[in-house]
C-alpha positions as CSV (number, residue, x, y, z in Angstrom):
1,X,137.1,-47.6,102.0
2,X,133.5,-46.7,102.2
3,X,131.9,-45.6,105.3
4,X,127.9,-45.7,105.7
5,X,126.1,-43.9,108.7
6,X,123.5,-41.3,109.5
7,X,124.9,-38.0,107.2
8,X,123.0,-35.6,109.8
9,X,125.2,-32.8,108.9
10,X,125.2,-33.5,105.4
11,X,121.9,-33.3,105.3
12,X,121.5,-30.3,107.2
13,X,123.7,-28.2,104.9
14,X,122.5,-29.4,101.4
15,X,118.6,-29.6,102.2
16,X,118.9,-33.9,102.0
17,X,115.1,-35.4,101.2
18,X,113.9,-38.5,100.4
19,X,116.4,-40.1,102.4
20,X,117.5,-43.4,101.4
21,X,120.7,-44.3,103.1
22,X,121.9,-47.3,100.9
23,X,122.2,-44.6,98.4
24,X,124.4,-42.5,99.5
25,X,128.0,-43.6,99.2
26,X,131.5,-42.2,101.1
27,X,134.7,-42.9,99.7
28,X,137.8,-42.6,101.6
29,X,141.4,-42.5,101.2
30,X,144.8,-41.9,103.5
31,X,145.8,-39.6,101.0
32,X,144.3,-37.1,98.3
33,X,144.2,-39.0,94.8
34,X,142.6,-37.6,91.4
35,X,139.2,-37.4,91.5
36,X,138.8,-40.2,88.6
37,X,140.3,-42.5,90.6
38,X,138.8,-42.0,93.8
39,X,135.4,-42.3,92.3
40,X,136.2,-45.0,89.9
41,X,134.4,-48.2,92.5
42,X,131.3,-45.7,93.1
43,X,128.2,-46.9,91.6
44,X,127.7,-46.7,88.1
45,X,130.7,-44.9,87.5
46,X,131.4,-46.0,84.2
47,X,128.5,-44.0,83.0
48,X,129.6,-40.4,84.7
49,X,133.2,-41.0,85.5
50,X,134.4,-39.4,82.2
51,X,132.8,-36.2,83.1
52,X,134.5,-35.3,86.1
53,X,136.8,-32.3,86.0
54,X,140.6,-33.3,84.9
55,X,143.3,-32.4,87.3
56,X,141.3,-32.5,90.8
57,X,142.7,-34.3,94.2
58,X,140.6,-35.3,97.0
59,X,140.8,-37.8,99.8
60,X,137.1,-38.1,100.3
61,X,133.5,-38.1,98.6
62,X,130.4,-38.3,98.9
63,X,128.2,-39.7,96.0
64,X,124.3,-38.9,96.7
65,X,122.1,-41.1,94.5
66,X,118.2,-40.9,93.8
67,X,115.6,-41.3,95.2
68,X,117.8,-39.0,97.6
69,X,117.5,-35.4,96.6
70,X,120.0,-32.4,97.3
71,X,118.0,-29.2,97.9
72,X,121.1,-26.9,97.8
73,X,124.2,-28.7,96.4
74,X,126.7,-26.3,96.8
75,X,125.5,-25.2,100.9
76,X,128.0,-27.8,101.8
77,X,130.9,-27.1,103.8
78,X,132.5,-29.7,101.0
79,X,133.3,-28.8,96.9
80,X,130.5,-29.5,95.2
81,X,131.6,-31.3,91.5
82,X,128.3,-31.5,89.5
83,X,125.4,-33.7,89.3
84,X,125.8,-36.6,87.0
85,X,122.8,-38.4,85.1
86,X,123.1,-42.1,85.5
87,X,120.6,-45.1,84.4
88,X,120.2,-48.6,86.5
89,X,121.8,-50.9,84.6
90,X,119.4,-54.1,84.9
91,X,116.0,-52.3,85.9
92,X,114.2,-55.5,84.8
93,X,116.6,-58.0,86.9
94,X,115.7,-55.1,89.7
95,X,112.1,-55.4,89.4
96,X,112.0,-59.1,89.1
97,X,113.5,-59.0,92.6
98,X,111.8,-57.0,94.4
99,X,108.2,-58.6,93.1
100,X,109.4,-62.1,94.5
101,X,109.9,-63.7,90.6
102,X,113.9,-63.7,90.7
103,X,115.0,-67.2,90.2
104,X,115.9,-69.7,92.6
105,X,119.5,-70.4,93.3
106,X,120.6,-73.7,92.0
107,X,123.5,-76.2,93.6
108,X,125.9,-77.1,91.0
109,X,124.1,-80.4,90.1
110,X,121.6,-77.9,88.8
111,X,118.6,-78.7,91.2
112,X,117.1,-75.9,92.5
113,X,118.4,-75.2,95.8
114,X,115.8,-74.0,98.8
């Protein structure tokens, strides 16, 4: 389960700028789990996954992804694990989009669909 919302406290405690809350992920569980597996849908995972510390439980994270910045990582009333260096996996796809010049949907004739 992910949860998204207004991280006020969060914020508060870490020293949160640049705020940008579709990047910020929560990940819940009923029950504590290793950490590998609770993190293992987060985003881009597979690049940072294998460097989380072995033989660590949780029921909850929080994943805090740029342009979001963490002024104090370890002021939270949470554990702070690490920061993890990550790279966008389709940048060019990503700046397609957001210019407008991502390609039109077609139907499965193959016409473009509008």
């Amino acid at each position: 389960m992910t949860v998204t919302g207004y991280p006020r406290r969060l914020m508060q405690e870490v020293g949160l700028t640049g705020y940008e809350p579709g990047c910020i992920e929560c990940i819940l569980r009923p029950a504590p789990v290793p950490l590998a597996e609770l993190l293992a849908e987060a985003s881009y995972s597979d690049q940072w996954l294998s460097r989380l510390p072995v033989g660590r439980v949780a029921d909850a994270a929080i994943c805090v992804f740029s342009p979001n910045q963490v002024g104090r990582p370890k002021g939270s009333s949470l554990q702070y694990v690490g920061g993890f260096g990550y790279r966008v996996v389709h940048p060019q796809w990503f700046e397609r989009l957001i210019r407008g010049e991502a390609p039109r949907a077609q139907d499965k004739s193959g016409r473009e669909s509008h």
